[in-house]
FIMARDREN-532088 format. One record per atom (N, C-alpha, C): x, y, z. Coordinates in steps of 0.1 Angstrom, whole numbers, plus 5000, padded with zeros to 4 digits. Layout:
% FIMARDREN-532088
XYZ;...
END
This chain:
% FIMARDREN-532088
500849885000;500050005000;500950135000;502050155007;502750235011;503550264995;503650144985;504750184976;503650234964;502250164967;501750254956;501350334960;500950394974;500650534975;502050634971;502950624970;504150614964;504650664952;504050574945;503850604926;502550664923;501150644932;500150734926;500450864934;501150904944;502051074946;502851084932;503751014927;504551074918;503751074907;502950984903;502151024890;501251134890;500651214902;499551314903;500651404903;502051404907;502851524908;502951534898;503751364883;503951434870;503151504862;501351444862;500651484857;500451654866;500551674873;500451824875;501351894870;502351854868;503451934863;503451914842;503151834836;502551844826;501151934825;500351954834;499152024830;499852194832;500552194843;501452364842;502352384829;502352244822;503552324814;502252284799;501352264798;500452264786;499952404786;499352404803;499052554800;499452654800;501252654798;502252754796;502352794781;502452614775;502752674762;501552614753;500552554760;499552524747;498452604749;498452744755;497852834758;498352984757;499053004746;500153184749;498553234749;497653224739;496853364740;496353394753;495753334764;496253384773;497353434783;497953354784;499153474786;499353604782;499253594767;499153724759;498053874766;496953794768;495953874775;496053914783;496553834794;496953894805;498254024809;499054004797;500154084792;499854194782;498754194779;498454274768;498554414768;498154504784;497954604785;499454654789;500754584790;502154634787;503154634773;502254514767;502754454760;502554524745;500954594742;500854624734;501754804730;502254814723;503054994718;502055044713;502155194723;501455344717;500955294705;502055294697;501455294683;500655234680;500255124681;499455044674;498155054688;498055104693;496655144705;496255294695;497155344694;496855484687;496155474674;496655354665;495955344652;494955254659;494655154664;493555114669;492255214676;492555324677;491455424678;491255534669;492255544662;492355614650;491555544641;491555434635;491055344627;489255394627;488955314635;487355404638;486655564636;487455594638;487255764639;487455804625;488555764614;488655784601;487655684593;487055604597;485955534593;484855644594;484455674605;483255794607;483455884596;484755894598;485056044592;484656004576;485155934575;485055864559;483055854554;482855794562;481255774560;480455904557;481055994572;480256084571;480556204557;481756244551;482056264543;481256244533;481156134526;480756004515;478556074516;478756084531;476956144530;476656294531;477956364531;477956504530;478056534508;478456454504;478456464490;477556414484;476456264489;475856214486;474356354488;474256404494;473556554503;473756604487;474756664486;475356764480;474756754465;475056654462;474856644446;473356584440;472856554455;471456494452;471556324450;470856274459;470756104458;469456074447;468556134445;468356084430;469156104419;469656194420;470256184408;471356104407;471856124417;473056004420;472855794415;471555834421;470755684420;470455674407;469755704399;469555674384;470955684374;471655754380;473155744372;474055614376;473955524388;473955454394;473255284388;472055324385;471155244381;471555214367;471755334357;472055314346;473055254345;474055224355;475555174348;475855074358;474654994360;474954894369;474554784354;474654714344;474854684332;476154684332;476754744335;478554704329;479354694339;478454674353;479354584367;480154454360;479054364352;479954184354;481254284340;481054344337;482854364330;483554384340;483254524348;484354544359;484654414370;483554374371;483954254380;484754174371;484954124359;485854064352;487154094352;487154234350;488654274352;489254294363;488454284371;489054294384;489454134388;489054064386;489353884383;490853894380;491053934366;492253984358;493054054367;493054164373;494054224382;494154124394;493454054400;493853994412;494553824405;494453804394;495053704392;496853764388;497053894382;498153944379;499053964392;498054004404;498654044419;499353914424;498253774423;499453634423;500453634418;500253644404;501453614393;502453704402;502653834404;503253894411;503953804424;502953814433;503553734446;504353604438;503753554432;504553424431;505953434424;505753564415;507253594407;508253614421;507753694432;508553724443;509253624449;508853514451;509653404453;510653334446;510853374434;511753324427;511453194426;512553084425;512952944423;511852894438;512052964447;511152854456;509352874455;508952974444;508052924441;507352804441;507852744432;507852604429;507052494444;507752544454;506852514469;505452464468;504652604466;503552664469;502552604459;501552534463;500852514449;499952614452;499152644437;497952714432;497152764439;496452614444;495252654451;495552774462;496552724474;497352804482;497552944481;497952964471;498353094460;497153154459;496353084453;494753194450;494253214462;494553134473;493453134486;494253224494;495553224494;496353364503;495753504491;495853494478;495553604475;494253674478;493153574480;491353614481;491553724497;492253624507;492253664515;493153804519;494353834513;494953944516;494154074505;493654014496;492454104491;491654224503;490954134506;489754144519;490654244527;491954234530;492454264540;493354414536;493854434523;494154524518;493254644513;492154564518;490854694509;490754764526;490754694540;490354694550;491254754560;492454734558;493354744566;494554904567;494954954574;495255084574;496654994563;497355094555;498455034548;498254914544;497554944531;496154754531;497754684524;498154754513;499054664506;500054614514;500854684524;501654584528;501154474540;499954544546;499354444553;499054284548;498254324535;498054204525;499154104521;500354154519;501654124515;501953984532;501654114543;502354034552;501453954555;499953934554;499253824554;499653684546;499853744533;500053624520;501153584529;502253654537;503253604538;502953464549;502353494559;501753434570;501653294563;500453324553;499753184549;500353094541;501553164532;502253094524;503953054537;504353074542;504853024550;505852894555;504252794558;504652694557;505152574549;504852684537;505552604524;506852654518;508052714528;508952754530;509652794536;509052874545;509752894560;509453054564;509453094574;509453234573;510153334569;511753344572;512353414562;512253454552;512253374544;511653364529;509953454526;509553394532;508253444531;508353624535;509153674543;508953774548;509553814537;510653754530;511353864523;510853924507;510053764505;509153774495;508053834496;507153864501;506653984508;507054104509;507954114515;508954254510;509154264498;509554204487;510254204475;508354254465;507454164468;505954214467;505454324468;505554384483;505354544481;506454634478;507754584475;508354724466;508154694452;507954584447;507454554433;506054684431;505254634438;504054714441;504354854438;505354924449;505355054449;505955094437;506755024431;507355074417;506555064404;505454964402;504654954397;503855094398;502855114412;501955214413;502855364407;504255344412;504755464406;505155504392;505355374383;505755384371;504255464362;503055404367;501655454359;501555514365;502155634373;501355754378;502155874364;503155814363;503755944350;503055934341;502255834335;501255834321;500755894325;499755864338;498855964348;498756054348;499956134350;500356254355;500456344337;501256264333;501056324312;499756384310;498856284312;497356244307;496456404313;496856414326;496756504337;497056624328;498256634328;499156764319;497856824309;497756714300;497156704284;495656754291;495256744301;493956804309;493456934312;494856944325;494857104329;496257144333;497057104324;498257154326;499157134337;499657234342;500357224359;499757254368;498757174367;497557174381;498157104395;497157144404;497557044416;497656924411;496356854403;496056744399;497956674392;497856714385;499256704378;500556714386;500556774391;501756784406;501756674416;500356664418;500456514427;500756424421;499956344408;500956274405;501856224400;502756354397;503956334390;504656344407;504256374416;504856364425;504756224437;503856144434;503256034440;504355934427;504055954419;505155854411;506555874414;507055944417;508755964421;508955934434;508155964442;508055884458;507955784459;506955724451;506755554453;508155484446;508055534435;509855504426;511155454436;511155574445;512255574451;512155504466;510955514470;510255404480;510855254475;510355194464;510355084462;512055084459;512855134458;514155164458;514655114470;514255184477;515055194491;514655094501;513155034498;513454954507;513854824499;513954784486;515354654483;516554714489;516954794491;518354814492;518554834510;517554834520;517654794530;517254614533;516854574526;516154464524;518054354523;518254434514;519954384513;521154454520;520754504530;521354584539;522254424548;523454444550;524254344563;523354394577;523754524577;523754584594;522054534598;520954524595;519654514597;520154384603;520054294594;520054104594;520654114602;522154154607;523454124617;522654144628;522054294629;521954314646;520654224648;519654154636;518554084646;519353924645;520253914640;520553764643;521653814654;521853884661;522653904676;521553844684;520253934681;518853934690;518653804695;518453724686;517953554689;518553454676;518653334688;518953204675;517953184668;516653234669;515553184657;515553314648;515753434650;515953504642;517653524631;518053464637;519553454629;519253344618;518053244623;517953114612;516953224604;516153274605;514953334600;515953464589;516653554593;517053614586;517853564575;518553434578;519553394567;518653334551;517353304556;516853314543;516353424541;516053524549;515553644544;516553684533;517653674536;519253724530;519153664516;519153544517;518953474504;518153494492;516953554501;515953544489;515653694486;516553794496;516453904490;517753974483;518753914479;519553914471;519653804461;518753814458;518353714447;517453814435;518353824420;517553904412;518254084414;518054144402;518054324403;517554374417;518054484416;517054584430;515954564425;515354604416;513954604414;513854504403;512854384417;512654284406;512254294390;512454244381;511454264368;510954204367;510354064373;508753984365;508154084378;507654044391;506854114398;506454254394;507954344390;506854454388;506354444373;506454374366;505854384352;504254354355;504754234364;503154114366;502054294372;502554394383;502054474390;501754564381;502454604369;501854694359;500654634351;500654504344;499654464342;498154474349;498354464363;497554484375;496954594370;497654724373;497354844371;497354894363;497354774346;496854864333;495454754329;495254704335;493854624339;493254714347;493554794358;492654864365;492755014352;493255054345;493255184337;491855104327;491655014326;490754954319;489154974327;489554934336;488454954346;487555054349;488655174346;488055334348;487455354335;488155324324;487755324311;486355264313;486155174315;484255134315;483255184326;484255184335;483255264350;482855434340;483755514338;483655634328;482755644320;482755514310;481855494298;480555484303;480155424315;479355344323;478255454323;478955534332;477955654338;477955784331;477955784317;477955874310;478855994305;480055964309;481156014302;481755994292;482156104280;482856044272;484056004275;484455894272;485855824277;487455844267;487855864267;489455874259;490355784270;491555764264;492455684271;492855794281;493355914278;493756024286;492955974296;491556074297;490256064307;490455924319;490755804309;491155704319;492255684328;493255684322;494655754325;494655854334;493855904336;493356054344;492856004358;491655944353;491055864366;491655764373;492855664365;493355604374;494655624386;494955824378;495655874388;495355924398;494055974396;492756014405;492855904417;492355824412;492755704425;493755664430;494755644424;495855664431;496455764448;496355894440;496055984447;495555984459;494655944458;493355894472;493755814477;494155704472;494655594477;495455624489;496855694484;498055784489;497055804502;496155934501;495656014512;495155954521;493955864516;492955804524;493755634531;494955684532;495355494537;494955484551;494455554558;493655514569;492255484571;491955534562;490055524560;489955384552;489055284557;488555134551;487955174542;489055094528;488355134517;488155284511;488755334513;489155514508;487755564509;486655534517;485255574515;485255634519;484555764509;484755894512;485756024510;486855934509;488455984501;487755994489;488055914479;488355894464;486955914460;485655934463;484656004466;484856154459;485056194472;485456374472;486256414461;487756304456;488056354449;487856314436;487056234434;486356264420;484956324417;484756374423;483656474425;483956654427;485656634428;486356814427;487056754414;487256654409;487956644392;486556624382;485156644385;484356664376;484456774366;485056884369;484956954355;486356934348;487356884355;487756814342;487856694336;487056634342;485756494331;484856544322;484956734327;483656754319;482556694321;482056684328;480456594336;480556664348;478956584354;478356634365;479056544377;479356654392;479456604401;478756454404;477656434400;477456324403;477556204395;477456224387;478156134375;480156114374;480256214379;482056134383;481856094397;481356114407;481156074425;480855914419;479855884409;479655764406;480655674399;481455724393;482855624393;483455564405;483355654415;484155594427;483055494435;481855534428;480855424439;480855304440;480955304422;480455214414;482055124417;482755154424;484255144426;484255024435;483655114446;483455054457;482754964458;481454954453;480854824447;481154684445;482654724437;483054594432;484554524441;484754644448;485854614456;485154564470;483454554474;483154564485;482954354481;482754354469;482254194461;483654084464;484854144469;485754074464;486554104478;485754174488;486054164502;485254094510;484254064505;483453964515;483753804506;484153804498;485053664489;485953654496;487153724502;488053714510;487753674523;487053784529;486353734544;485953594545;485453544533;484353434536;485353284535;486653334528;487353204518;487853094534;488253224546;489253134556;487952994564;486653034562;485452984566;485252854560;485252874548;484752794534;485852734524;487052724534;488152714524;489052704533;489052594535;490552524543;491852464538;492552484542;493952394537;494552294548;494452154544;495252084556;497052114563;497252104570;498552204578;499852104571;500952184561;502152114558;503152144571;504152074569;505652044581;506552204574;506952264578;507852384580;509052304570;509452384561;510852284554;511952364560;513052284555;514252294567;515052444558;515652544564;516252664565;517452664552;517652704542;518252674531;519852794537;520852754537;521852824539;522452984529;523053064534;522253204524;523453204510;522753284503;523153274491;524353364491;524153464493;525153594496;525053654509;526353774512;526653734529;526853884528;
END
């Protein structure tokens, strides 16, 4: 009796001490919770209440123009050019399949990893999350990075990700100078024309600078001092971001396509609601949104942004404030179709969990 009172003490001890250490580590999000109110930086408590308040601000906006220009008239201009939604929703298909090709060009050779399905199901979802999220694009980027992951490792994933949104920014900046021409050919050396001849040389040199930190030693060095999982993590970062030009060329080609599929887009949205359309006029509008883009990166979905400002570039569309307000609605419309596709994919769309592959040693040092 004595020896198994004995072993059933040492077995309720092991088992207690297995249940302390499950719920140490097969439990962080609590811990996390508990830690949360030290743990979380200003910053990100700051855009977490910012976030909401540029939402209001956005809405309310969006109903101060809606007021303004009159909702019937708004509504039958609206009505009329809801007939050439399934095109724009088509090309928008087209641009988000060019946004993969993209991510996937970012990976280079380890592409090859990732299948398809994977690929379209990170991109539905960083969709959703890029229309939604304050700095949606690289949010999106660091999402795809998330999901695609385990079919490479994280280093890699982060760097391809990186390599994703400066492809991005060099893209958005390369069609802001048509843009900005197109602008010229409009109203000359307008604000309109200043911004985005000015929004394209920033994004230019944006996507510049961050490959060339991307391939920076001193960055990688001091976080592989920090920890041994970050010194394994950066050594592919290293690898796969000196791999290729500073500025990739399939990714950003794949991202210009993106955004001469969206110059297409305005071209029908324009035609749609009763404007005459030219390539200029399109070219116009899709610097127009750009623009907004730039401004409104805290407002979900620029509502209200890109709104206002196509509704102050109606006279040079030549049309009525509300017939250009309805380009940007009719905007939103299709981008609101392809954020609840996203939202819905992680629900209705599972992937069974692959093994992490093993840490490839770096290419350049």
């Amino acid at each position: 009796m004595r020896g198994d009172s004995g072993r059933l003490g040492g077995e309720e001890a092991t088992v207690g001490s297995n249940v302390r250490a499950g719920m140490t580590l097969g439990r962080p999000m609590e811990a996390a919770t508990v830690a949360a109110p030290l743990a979380v930086p200003w910053r990100r408590r700051m855009t977490g209440l910012l976030r909401p308040l540029f939402a209001v601000a956005g809405v309310g906006m969006l109903a101060l123009l809606v007021r303004k220009v009159g909702p019937h008239e708004l509504g039958s201009v609206l009505l009329g050019a809801a007939p050439w939604l399934p095109w724009v929703v088509l090309l928008e298909v087209g641009r988000q399949g060019m946004d993969a090709l993209a991510t996937r060009a970012s990976y280079g050779a380890s592409a090859e990893r990732v299948p398809l399905r994977v690929l379209a199901r990170a991109q539905l979802i960083g969709t959703a999350v890029s229309s939604m999220a304050p700095a949606g694009r690289a949010a999106a980027e660091a999402t795809k990075a998330a999901l695609l992951s385990p079919h490479m490792g994280g280093g890699t994933a982060a760097a391809a990700a990186a390599t994703s949104q400066a492809a991005s920014l060099a893209a958005g900046g390369l069609i802001s100078f048509p843009c900005a021409a197109a602008s010229f050919l409009l109203t000359g050396w307008s604000v309109f024309t200043l911004a985005m001849l000015g929004h394209g040389v920033v994004l230019v040199l944006a996507s510049t600078g961050v490959r060339a930190c991307m391939r920076a030693q001193g960055p990688c060095a001091w976080l592989a001092k920090r920890s041994r999982r970050w010194a394994q993590l950066t050594e592919q970062f290293r690898e796969t971001a000196c791999h290729g030009p500073l500025l990739p060329k399939s990714p950003v080609l794949a991202f210009l396509g993106s955004r001469t599929l969206q110059v297409a887009q305005y071209a029908v949205l324009t035609h749609a609601v009763g404007i005459d359309t030219s390539v200029v006029q399109a070219l116009f509008s899709q610097g127009l949104y750009l623009c907004a883009l730039a401004v409104g990166s805290l407002v979900p979905g620029q509502v209200g942004v890109s709104d206002g400002a196509f509704a102050l570039a109606a006279g040079v569309l030549d049309t009525t404030a509300a017939r250009a307000m309805s380009v940007a609605l009719l905007g939103h419309l299709v981008q609101l179709v392809f954020v609840l596709a996203g939202a819905l994919t992680p629900l209705v769309w599972r992937m069974p969990g692959v093994a992490r592959p093993a840490s490839p040693s770096p290419a350049c040092r």
